[in-house]
Z-matrix of the N, CA and C atoms (Angstrom, degrees):
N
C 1 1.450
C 2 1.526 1 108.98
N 3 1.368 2 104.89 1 124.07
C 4 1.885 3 100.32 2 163.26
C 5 1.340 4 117.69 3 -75.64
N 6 1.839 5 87.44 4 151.21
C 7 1.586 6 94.98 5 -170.65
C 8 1.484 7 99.97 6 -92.81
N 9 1.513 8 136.63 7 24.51
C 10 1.492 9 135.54 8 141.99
C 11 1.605 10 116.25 9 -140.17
N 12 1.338 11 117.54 10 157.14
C 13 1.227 12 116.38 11 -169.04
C 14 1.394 13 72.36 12 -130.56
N 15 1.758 14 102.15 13 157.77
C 16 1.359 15 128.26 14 164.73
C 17 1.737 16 109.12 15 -100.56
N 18 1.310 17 132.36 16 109.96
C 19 1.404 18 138.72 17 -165.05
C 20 2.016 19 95.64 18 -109.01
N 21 1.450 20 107.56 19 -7.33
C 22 2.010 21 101.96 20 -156.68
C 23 1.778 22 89.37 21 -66.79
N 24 1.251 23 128.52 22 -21.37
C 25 1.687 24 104.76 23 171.32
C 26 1.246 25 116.14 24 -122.75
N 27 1.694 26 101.27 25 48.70
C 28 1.708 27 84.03 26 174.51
C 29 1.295 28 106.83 27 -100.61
N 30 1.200 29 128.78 28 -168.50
C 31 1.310 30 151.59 29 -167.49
C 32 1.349 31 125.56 30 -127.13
N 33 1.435 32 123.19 31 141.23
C 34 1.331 33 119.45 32 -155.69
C 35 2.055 34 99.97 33 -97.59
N 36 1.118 35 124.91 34 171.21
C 37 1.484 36 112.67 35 168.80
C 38 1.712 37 116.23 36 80.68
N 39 1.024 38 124.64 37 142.50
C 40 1.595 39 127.64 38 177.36
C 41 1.563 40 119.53 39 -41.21
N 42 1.277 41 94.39 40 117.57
C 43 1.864 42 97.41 41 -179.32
C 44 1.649 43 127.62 42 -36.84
N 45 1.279 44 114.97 43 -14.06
C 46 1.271 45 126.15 44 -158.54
C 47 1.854 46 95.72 45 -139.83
N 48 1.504 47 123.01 46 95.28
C 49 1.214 48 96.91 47 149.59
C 50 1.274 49 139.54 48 -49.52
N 51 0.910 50 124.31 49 160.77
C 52 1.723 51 142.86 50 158.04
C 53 1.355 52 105.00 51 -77.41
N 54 1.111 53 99.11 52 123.60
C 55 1.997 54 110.14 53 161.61
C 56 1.116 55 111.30 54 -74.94
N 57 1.660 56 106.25 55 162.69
C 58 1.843 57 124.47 56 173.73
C 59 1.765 58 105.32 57 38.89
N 60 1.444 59 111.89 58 -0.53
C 61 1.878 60 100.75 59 163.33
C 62 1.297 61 122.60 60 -112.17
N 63 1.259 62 117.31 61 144.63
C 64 1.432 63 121.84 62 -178.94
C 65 1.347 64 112.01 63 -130.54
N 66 1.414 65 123.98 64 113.18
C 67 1.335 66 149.01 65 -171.25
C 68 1.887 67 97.28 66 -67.14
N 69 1.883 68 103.63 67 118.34
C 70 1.516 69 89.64 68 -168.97
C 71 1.976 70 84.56 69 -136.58
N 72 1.193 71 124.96 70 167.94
C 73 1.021 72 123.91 71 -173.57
C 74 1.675 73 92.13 72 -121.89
N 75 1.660 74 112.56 73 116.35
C 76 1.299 75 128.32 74 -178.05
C 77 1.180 76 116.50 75 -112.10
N 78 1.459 77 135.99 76 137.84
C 79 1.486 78 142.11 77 166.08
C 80 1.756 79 104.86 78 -75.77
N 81 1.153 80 118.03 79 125.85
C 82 1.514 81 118.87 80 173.26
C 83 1.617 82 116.87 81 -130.69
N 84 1.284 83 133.29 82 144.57
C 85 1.270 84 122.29 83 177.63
C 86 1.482 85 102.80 84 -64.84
N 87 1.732 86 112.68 85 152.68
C 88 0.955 87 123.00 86 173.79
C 89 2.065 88 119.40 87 -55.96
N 90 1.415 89 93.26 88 -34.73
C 91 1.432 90 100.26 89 -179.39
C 92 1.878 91 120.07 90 -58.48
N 93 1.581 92 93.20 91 -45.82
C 94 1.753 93 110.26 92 165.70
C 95 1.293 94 107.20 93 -46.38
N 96 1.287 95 106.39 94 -66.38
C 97 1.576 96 100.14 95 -163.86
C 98 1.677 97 111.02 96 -70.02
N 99 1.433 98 132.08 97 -22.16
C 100 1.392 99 125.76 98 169.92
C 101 1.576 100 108.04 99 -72.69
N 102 1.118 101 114.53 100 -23.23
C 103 1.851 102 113.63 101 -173.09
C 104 1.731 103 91.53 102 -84.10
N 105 1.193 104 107.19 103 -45.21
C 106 1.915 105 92.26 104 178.63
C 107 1.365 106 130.32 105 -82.89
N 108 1.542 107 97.49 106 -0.89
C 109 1.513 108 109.67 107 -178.34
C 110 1.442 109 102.27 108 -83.35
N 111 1.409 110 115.50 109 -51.97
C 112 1.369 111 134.88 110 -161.88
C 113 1.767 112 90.67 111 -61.87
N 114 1.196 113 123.54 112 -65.03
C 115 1.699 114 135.83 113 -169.30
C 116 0.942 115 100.62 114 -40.28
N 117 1.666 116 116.79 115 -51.93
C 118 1.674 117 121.43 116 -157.85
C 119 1.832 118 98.93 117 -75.10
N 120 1.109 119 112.49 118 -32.03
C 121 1.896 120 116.14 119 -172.77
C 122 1.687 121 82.55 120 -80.02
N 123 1.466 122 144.04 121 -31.67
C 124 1.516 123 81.27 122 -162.92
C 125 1.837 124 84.07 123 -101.24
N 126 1.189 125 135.51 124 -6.48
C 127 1.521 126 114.74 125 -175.25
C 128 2.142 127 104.47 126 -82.91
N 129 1.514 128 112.61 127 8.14
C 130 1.248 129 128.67 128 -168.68
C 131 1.696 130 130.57 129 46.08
N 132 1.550 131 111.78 130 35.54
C 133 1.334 132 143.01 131 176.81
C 134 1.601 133 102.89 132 -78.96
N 135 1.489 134 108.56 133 178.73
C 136 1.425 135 115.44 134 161.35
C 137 1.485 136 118.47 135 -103.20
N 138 1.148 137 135.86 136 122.42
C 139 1.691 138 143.07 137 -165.21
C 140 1.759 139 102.19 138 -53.21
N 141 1.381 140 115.83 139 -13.56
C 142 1.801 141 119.94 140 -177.06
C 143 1.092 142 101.88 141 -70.30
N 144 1.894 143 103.31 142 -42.37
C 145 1.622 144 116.05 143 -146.43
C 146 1.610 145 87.64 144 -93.41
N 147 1.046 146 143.45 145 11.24
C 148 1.719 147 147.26 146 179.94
C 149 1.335 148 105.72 147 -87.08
N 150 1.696 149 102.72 148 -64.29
C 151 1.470 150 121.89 149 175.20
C 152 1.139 151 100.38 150 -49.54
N 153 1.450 152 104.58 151 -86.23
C 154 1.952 153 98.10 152 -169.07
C 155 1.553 154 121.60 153 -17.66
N 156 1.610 155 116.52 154 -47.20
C 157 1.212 156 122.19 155 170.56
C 158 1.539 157 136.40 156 -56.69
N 159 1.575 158 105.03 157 -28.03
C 160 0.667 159 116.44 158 -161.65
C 161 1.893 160 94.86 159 -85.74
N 162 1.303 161 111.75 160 -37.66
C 163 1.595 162 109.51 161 -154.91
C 164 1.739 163 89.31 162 -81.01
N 165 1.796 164 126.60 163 -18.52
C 166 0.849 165 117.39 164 -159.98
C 167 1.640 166 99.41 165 -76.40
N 168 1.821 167 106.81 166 -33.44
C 169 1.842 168 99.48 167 176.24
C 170 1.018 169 101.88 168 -77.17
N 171 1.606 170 150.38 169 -24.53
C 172 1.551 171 127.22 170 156.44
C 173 1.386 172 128.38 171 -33.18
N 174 1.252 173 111.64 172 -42.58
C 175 1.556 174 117.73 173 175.20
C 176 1.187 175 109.75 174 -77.29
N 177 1.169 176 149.75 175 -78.03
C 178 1.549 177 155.72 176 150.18
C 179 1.539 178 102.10 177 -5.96
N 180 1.073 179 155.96 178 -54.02
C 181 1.226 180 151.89 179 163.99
C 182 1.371 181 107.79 180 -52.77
N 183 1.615 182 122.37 181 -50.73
C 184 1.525 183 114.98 182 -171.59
C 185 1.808 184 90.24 183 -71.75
N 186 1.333 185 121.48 184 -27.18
C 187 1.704 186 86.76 185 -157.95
C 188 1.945 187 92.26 186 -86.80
N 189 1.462 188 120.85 187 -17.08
C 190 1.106 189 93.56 188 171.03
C 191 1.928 190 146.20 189 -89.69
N 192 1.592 191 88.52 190 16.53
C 193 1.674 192 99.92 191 -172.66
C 194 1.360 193 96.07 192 -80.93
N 195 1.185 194 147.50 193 165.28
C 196 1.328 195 162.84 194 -111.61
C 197 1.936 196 82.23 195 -149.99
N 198 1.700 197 119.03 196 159.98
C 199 1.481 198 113.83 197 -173.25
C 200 1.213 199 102.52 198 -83.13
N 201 1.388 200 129.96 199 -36.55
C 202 1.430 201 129.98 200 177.27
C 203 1.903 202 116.13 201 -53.76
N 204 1.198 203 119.41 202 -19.92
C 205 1.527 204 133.76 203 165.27
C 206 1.474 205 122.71 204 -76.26
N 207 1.523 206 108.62 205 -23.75
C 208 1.365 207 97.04 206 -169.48
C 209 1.907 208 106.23 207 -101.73
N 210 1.417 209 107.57 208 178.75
C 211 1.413 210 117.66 209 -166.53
C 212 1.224 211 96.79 210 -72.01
N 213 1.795 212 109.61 211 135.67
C 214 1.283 213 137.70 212 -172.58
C 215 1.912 214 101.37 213 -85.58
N 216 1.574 215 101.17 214 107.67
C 217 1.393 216 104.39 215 168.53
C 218 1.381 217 131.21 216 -84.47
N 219 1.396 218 122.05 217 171.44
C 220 1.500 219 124.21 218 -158.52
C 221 1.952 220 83.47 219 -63.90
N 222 1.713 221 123.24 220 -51.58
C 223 1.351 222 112.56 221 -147.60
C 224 1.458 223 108.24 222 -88.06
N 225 1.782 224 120.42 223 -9.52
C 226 1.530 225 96.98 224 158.74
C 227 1.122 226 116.86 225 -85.35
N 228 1.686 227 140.65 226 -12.60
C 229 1.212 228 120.67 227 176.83
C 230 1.297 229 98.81 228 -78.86
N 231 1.060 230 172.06 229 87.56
C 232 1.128 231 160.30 230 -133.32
C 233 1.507 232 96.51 231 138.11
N 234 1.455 233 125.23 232 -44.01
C 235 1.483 234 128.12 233 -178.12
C 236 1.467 235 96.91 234 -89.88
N 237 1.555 236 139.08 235 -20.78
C 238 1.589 237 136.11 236 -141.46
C 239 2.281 238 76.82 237 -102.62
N 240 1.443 239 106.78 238 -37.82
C 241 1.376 240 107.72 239 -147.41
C 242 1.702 241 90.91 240 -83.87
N 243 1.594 242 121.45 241 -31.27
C 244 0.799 243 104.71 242 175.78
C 245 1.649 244 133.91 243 -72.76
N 246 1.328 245 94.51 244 -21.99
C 247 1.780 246 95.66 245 -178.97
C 248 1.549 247 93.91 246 -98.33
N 249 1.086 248 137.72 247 24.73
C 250 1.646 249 120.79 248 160.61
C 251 1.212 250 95.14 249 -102.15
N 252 1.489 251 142.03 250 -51.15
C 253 1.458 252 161.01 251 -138.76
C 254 2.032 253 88.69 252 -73.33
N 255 1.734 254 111.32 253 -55.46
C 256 1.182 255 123.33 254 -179.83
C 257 1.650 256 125.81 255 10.35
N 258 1.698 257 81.66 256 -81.51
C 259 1.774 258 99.41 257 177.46
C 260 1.638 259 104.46 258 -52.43
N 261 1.323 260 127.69 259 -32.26
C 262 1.173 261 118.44 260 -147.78
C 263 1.831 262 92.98 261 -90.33
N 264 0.958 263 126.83 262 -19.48
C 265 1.133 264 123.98 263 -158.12
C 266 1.487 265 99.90 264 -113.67
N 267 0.916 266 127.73 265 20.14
C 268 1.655 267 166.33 266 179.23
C 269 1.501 268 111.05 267 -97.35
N 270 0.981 269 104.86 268 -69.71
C 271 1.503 270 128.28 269 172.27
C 272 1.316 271 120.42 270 -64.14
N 273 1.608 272 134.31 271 -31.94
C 274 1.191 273 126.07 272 168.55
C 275 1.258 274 104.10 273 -102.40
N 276 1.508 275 139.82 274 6.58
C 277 1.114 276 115.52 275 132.90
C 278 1.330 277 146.96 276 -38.07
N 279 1.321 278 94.99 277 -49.06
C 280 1.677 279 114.45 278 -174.29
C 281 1.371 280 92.57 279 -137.80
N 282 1.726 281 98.16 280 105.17
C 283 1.956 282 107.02 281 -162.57
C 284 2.233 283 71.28 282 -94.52
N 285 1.460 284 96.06 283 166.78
C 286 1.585 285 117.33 284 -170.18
C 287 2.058 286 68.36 285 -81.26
N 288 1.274 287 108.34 286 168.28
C 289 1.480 288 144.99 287 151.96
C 290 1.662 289 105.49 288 -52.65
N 291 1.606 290 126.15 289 123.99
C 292 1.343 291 125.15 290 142.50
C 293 1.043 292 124.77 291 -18.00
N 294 1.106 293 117.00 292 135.01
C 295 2.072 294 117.87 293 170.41
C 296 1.375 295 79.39 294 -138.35
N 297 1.881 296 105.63 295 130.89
C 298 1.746 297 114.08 296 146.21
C 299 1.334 298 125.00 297 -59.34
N 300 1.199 299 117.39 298 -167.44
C 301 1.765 300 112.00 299 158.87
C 302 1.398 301 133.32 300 -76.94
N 303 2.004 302 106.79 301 -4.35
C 304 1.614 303 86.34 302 160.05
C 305 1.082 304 85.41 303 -119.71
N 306 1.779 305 126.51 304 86.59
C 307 1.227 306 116.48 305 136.02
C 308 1.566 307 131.60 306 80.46
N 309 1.717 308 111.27 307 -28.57
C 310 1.591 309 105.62 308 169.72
C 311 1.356 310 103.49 309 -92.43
N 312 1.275 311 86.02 310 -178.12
C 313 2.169 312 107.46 311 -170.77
C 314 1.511 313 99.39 312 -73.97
N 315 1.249 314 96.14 313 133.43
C 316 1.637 315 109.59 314 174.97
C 317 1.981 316 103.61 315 -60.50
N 318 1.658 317 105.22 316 127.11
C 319 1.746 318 74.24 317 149.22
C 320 1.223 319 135.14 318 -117.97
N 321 1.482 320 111.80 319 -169.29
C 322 1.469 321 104.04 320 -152.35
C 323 1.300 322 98.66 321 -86.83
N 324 1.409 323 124.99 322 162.11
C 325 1.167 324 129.08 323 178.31
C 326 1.515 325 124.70 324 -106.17
């Protein structure tokens, strides 16, 4: 063993990244993390590697429901109301001319 090591270019963090993971610092309810802790101890997994799984069938489920299945947001109803509303707002643009009760054009006064 030497009695000095040179440390001026080392590097901080595990010699070897990890691929496709990214180390993120998350807030979780205490209850989440005891229900995935507990799951992961008795199937003998890691409670990270539960989650991870878990958010990965969250996604996989959202991309496979069809658009008519998924939760209705504030900006497509908002797109559904505007193109039904269309014609109507069409029409009071350019209201038809008055007619009395026999039938000719009101005039204007």
């Amino acid at each position: 063993m030497r009695k000095e090591y040179d440390f001026s270019k080392g590097k901080r963090g595990p010699v070897l990244a990890s691929t496709g993971k990214t180390r993120i610092t998350i807030m979780l309810d205490d209850d989440v993390i005891e229900y995935f802790r507990a799951r992961a101890e008795a199937q003998g997994t890691g409670y990270q590697t539960m989650i991870n799984a878990a958010l990965r069938a969250a996604i996989e489920t959202s991309r496979l429901k069809p658009a008519d299945e998924r939760p209705l947001t504030v900006g497509a109803l908002r797109d559904v109301l505007r193109e039904e509303l269309a014609p109507y707002r069409a029409k009071a643009a350019n209201p038809s001319p008055k007619r009395t009760a026999s039938g000719k054009r009101a005039s204007a006064a």
